[in-house]
ROZAVEX-567114 format. One record per atom (N, C-alpha, C): residue number from 1; chain; atom name; z, x, y. Coordinates in steps of 0.2 Angstrom, whole numbers, padded with zeros to 4 digits. Each point is the difference from the previous one (the first is absolute). Layout:
BEGIN
+-----+--------+-------+-------+-------+-------+
| num | chaine | atome |    zz |    xx |    yy |
+-----+--------+-------+-------+-------+-------+
| NUM |      A |    CA |     Z |     X |     Y |
...
+-----+--------+-------+-------+-------+-------+
***
This chain:
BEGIN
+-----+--------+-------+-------+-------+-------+
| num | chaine | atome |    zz |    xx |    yy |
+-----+--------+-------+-------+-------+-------+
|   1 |      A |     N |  0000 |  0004 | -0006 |
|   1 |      A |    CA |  0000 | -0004 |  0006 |
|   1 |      A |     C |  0000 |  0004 |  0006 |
|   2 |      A |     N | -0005 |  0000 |  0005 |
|   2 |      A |    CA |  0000 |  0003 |  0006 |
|   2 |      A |     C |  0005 | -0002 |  0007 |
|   3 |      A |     N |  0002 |  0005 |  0002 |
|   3 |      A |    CA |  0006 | -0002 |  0007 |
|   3 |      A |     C | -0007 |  0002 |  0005 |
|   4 |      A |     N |  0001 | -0005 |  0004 |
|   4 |      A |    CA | -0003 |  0001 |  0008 |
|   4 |      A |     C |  0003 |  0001 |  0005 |
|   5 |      A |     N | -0001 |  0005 |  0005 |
|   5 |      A |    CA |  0007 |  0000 |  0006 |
|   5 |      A |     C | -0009 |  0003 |  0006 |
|   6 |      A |     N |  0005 | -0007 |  0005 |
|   6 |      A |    CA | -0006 | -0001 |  0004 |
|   6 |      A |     C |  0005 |  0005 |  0006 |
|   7 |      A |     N | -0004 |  0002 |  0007 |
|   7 |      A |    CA |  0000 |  0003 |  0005 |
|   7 |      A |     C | -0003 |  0002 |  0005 |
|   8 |      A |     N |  0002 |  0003 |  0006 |
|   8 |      A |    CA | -0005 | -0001 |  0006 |
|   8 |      A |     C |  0000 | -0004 |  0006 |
|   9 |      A |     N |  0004 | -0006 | -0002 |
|   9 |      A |    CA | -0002 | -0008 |  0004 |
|   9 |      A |     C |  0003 |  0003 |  0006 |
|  10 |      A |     N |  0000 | -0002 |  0004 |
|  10 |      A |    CA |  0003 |  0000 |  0008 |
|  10 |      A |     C | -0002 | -0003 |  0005 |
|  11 |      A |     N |  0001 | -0001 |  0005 |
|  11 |      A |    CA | -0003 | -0003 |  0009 |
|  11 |      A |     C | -0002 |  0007 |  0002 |
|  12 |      A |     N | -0007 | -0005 |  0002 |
|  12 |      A |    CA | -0007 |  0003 |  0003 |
|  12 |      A |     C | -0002 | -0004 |  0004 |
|  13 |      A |     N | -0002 |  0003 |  0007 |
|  13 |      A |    CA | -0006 | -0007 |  0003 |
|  13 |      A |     C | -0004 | -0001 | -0002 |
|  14 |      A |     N | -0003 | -0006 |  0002 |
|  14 |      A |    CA | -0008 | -0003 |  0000 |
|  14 |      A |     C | -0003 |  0006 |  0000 |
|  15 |      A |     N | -0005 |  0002 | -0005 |
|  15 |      A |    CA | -0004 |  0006 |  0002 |
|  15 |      A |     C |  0000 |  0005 | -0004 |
|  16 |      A |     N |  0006 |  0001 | -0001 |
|  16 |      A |    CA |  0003 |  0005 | -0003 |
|  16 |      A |     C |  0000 |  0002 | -0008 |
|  17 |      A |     N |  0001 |  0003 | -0003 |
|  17 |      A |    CA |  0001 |  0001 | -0008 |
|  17 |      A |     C |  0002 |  0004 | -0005 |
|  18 |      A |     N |  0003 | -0004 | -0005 |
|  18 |      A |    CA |  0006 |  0003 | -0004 |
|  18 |      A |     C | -0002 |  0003 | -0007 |
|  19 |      A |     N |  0002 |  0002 | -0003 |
|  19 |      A |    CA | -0003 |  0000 | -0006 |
|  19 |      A |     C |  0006 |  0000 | -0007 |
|  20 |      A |     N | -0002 | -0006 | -0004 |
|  20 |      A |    CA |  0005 |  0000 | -0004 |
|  20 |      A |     C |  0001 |  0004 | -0007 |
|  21 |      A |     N |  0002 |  0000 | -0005 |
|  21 |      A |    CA |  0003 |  0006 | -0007 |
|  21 |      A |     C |  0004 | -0007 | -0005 |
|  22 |      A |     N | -0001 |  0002 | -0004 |
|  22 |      A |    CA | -0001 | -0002 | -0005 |
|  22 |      A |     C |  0000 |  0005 | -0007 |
|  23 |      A |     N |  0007 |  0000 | -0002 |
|  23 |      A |    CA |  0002 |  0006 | -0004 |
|  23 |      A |     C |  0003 | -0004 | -0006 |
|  24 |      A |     N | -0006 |  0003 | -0007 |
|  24 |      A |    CA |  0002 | -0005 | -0007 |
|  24 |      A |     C |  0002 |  0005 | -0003 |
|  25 |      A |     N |  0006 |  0000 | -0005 |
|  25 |      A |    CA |  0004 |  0003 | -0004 |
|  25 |      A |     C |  0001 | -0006 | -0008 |
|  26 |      A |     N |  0002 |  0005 | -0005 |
|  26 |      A |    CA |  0000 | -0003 | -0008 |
|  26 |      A |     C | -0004 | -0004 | -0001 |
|  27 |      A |     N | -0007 |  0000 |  0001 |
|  27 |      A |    CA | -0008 | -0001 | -0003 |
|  27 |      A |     C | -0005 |  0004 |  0000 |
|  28 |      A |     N | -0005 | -0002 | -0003 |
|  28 |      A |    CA | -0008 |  0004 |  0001 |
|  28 |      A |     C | -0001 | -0003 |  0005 |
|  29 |      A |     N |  0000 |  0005 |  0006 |
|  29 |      A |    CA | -0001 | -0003 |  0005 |
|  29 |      A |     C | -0009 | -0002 |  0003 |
|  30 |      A |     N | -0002 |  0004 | -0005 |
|  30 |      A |    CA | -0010 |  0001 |  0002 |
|  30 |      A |     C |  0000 | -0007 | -0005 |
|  31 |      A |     N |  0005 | -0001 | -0003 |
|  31 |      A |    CA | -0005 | -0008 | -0003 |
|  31 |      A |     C |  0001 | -0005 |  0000 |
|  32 |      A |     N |  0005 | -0001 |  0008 |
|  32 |      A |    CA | -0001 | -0006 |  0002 |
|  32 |      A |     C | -0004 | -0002 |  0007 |
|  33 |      A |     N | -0006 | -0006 | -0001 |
|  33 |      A |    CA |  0000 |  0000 |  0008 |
|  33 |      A |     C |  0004 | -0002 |  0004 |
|  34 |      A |     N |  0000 |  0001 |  0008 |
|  34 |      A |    CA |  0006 | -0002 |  0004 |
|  34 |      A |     C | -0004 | -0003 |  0004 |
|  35 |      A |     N |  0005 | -0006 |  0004 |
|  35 |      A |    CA | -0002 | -0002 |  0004 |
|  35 |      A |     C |  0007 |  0000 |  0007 |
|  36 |      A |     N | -0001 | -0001 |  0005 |
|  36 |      A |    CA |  0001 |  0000 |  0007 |
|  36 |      A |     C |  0003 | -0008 |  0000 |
|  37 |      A |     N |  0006 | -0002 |  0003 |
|  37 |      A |    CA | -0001 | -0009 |  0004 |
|  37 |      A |     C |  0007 |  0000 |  0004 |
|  38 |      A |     N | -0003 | -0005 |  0003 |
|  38 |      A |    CA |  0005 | -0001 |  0007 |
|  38 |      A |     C |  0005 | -0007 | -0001 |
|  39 |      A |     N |  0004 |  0001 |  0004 |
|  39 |      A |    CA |  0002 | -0009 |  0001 |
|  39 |      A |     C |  0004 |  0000 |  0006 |
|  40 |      A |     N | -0004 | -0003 |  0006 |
|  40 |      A |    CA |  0004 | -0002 |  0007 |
|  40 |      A |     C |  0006 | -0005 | -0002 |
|  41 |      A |     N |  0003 |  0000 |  0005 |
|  41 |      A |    CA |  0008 | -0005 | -0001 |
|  41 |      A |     C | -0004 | -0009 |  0003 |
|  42 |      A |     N |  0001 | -0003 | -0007 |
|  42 |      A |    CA | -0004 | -0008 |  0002 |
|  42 |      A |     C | -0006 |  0000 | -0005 |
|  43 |      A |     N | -0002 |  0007 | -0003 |
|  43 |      A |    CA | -0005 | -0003 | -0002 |
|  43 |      A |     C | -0001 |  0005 | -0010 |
|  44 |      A |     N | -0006 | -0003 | -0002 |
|  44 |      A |    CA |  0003 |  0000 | -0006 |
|  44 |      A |     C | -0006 |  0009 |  0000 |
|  45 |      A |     N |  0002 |  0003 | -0007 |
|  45 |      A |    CA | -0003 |  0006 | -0001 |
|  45 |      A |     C | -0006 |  0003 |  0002 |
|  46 |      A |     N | -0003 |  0004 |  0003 |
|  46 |      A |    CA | -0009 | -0002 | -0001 |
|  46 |      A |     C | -0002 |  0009 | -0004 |
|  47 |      A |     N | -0005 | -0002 |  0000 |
|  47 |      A |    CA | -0003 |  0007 | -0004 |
|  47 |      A |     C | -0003 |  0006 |  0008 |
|  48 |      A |     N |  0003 |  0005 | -0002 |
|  48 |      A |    CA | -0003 |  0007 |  0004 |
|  48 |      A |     C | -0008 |  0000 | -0001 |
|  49 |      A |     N |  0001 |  0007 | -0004 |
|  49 |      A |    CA | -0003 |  0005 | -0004 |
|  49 |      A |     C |  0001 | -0001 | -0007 |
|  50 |      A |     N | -0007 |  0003 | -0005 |
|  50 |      A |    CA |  0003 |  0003 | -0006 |
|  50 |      A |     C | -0005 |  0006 | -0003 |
|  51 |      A |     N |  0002 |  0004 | -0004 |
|  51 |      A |    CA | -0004 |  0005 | -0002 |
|  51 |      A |     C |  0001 |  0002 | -0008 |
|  52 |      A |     N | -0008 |  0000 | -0002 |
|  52 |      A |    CA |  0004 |  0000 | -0008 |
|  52 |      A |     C |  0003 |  0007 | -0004 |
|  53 |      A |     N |  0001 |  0002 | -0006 |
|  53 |      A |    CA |  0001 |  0005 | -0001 |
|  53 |      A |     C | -0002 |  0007 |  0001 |
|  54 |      A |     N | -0006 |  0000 |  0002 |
|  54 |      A |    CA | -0003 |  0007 |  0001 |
|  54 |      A |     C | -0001 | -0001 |  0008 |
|  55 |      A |     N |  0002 | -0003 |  0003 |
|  55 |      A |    CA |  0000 | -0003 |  0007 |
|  55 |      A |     C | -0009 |  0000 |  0003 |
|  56 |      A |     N | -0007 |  0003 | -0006 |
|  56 |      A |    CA | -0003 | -0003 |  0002 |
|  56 |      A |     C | -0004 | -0005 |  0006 |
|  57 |      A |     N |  0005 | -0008 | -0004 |
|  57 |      A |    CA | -0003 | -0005 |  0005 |
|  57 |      A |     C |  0008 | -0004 |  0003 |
|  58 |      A |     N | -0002 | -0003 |  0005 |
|  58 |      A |    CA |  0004 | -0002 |  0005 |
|  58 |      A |     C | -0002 | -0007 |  0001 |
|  59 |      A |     N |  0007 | -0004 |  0002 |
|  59 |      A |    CA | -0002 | -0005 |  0001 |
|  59 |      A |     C |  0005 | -0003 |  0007 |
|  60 |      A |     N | -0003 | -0004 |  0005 |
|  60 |      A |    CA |  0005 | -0002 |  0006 |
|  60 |      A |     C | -0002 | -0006 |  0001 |
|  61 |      A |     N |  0008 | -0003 |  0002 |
|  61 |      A |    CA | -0001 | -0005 |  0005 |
|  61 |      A |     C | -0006 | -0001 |  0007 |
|  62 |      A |     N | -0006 | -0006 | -0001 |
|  62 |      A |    CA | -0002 |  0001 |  0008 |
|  62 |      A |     C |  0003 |  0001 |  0008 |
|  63 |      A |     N |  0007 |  0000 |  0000 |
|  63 |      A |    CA |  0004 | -0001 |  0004 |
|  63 |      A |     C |  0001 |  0008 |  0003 |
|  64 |      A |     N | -0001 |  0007 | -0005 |
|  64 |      A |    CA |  0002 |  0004 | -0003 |
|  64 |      A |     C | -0005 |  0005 |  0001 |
|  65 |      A |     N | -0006 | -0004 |  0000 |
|  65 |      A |    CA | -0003 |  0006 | -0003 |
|  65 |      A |     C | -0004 |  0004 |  0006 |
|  66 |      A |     N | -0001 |  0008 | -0001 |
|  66 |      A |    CA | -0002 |  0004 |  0009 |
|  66 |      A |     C |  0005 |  0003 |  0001 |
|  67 |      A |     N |  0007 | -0005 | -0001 |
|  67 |      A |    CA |  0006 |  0003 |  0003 |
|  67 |      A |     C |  0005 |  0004 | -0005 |
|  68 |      A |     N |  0000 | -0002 | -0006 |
|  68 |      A |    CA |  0005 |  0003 | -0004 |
|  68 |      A |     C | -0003 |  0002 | -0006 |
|  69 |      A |     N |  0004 |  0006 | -0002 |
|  69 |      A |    CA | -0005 |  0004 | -0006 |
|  69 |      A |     C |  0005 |  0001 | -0007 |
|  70 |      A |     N | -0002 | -0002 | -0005 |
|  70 |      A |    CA |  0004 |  0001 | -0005 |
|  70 |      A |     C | -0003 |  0004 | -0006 |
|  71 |      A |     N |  0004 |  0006 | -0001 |
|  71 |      A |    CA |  0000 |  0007 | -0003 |
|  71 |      A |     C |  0005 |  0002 | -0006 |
|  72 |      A |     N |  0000 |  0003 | -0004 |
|  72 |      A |    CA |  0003 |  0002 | -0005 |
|  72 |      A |     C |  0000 |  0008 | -0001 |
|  73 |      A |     N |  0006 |  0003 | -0002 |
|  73 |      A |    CA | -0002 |  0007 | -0002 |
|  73 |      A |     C |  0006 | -0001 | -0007 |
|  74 |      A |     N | -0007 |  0000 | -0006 |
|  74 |      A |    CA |  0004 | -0002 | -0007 |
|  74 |      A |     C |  0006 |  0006 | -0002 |
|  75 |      A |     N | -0004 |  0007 |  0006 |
|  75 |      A |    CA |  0003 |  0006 | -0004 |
|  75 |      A |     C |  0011 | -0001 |  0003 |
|  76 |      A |     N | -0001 | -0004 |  0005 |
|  76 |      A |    CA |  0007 | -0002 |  0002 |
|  76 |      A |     C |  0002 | -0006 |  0000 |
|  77 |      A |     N | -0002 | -0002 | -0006 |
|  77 |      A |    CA |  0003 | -0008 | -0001 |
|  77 |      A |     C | -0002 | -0004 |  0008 |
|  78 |      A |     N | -0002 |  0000 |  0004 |
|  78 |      A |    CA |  0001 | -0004 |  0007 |
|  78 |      A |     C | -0005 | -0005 |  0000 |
|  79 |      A |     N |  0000 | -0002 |  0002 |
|  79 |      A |    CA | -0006 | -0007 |  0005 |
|  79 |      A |     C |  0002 |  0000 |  0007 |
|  80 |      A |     N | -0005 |  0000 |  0004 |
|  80 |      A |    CA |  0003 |  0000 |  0007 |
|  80 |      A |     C | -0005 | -0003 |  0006 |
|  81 |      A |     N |  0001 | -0004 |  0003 |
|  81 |      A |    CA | -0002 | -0005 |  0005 |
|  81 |      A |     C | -0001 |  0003 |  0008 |
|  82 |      A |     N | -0006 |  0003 |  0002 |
|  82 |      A |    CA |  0000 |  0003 |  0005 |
|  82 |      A |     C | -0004 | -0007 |  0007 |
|  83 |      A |     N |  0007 | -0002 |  0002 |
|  83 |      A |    CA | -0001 | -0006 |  0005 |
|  83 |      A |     C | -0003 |  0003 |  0009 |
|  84 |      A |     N | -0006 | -0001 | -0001 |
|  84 |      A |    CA | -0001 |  0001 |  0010 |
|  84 |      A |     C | -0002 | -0005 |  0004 |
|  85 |      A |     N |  0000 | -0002 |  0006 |
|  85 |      A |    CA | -0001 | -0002 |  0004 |
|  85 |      A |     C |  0003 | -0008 | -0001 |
|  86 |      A |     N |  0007 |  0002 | -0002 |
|  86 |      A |    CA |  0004 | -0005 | -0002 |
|  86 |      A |     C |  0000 | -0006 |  0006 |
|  87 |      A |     N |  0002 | -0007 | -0005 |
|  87 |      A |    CA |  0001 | -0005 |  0005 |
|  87 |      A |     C |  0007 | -0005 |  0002 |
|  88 |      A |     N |  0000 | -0002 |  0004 |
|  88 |      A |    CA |  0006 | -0003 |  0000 |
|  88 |      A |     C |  0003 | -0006 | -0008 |
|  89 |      A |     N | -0005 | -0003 | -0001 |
|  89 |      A |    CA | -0003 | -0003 | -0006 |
|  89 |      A |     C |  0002 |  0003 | -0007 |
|  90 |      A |     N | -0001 |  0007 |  0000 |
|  90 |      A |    CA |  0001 |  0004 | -0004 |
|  90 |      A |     C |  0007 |  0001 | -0004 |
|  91 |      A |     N |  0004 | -0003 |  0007 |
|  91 |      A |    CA |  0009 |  0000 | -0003 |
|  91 |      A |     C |  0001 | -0003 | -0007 |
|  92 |      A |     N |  0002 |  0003 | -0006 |
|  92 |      A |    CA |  0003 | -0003 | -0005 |
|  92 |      A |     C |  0003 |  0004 | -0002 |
|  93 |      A |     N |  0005 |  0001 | -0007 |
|  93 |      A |    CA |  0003 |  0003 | -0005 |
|  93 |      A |     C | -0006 |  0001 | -0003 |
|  94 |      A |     N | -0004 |  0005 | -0002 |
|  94 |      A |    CA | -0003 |  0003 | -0003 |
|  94 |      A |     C |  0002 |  0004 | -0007 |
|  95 |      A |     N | -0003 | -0001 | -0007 |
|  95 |      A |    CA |  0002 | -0001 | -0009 |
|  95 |      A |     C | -0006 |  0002 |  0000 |
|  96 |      A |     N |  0000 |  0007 | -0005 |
|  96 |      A |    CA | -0002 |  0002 | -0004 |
|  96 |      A |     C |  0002 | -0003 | -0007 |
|  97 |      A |     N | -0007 |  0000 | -0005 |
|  97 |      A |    CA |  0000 | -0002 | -0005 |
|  97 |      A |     C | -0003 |  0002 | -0005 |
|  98 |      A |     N |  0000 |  0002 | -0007 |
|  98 |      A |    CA | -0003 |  0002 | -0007 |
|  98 |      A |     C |  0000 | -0007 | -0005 |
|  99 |      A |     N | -0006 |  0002 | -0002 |
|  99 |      A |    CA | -0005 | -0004 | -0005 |
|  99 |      A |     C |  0001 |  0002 | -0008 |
| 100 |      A |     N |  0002 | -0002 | -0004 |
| 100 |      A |    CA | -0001 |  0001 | -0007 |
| 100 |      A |     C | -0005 | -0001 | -0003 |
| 101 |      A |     N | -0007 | -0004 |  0003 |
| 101 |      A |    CA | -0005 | -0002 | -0001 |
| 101 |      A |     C |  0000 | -0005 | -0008 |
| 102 |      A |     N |  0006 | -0002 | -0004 |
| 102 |      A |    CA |  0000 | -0002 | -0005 |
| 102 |      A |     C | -0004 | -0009 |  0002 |
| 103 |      A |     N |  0001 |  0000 |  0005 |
| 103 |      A |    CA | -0003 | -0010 |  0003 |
| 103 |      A |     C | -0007 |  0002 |  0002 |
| 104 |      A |     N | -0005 |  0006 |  0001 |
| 104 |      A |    CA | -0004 |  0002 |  0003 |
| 104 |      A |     C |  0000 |  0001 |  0006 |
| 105 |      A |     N | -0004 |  0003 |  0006 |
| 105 |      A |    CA |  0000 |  0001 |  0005 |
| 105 |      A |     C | -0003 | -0004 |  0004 |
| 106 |      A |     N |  0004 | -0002 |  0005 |
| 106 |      A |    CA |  0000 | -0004 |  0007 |
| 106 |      A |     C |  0005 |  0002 |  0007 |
| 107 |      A |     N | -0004 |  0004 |  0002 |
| 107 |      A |    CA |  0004 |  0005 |  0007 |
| 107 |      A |     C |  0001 | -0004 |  0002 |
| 108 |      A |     N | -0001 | -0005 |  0005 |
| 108 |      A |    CA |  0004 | -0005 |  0004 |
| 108 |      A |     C |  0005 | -0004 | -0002 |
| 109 |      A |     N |  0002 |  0001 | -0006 |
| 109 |      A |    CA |  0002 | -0007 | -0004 |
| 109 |      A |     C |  0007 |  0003 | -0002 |
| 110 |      A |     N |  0007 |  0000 |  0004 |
| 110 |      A |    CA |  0005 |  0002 | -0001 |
| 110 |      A |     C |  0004 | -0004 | -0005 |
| 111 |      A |     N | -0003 | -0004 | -0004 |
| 111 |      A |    CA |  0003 | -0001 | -0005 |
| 111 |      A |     C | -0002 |  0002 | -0006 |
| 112 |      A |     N | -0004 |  0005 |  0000 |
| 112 |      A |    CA | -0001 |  0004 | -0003 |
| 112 |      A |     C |  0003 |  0007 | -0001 |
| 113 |      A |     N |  0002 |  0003 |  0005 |
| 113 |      A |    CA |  0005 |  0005 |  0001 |
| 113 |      A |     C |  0006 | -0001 | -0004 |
| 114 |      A |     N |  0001 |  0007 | -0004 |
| 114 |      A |    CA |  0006 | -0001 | -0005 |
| 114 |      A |     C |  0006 |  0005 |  0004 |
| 115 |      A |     N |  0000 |  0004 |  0004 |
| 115 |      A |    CA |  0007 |  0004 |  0003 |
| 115 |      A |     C | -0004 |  0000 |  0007 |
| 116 |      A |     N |  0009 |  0000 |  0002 |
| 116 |      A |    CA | -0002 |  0000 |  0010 |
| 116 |      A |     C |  0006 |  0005 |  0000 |
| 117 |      A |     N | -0002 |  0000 |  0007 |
| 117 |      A |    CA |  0005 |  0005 |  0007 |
| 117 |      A |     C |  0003 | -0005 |  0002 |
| 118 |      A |     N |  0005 |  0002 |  0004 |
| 118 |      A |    CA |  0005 | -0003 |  0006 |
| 118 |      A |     C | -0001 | -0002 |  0003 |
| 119 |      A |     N | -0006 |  0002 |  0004 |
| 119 |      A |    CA | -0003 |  0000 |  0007 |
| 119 |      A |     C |  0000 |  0004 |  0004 |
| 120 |      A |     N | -0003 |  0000 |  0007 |
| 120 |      A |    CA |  0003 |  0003 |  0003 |
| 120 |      A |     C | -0003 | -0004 |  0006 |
| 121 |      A |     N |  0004 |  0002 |  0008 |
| 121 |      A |    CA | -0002 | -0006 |  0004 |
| 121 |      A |     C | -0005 |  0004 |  0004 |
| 122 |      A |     N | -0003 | -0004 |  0001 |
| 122 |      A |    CA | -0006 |  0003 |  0007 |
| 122 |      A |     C |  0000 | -0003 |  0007 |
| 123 |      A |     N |  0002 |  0002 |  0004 |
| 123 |      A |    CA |  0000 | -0005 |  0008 |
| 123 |      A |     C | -0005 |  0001 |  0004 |
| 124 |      A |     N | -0005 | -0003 |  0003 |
| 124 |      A |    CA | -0004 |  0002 |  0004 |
| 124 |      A |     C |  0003 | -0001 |  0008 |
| 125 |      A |     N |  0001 |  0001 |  0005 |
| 125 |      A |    CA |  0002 | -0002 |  0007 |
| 125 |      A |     C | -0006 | -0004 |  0002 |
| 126 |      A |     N | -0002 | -0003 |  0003 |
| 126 |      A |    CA | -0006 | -0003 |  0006 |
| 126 |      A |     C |  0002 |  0004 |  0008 |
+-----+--------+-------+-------+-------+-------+
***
């Protein structure tokens, strides 16, 4: 079973950018895909980013995309969400997440993710 420990979150202005970590421990870390997701205060989860195992292909929210980049370095267990030209909008707790791919593969579809993170919170200022 893999542990995620997410990091990075903070206040930033409008404009500005953060970039988040995403550290997996006690799994194959190269053999799950991960996905990115947020959830504002009032509103229910939505999907980030997601990148499969070899981090080849990528997949984003249109909300998302131009602005935020989702990256993997398997040789460090990490995934990591490189956020710019952030928005006020953008405010959530931000969840990393791994895939066991046993239900098959659907990056958006966080009921398919089998281990999460904490979180970590993201502020944007206006």
């Amino acid at each position: 079973q893999v542990q995620l420990v997410e990091s990075g979150g903070g206040l930033v202005p409008a404009g500005g950018s953060l970039r988040l970590s995403c550290a997996a421990s006690g799994g194959a870390f190269s053999s799950y895909p991960m996905g990115w997701f947020r959830q504002a205060p009032g509103k229910e989860r939505e999907f980030v980013a997601a990148i499969t195992r070899s981090g080849v292909s990528k997949y984003y929210a249109d909300s998302v995309k131009g602005r935020l980049t989702i990256s993997r370095d398997n040789a460090k267990n990490t995934v990591y969400l490189q956020m710019n030209s952030l928005k006020p909008e953008d405010t959530a707790v931000y969840y990393c997440a791994a895939m066991d791919l046993r239900g098959g593969y659907y990056p958006s579809n966080d009921e398919k993710y089998d281990y999460w993170g904490q979180g970590t919170q993201v502020t944007v200022s206006s």
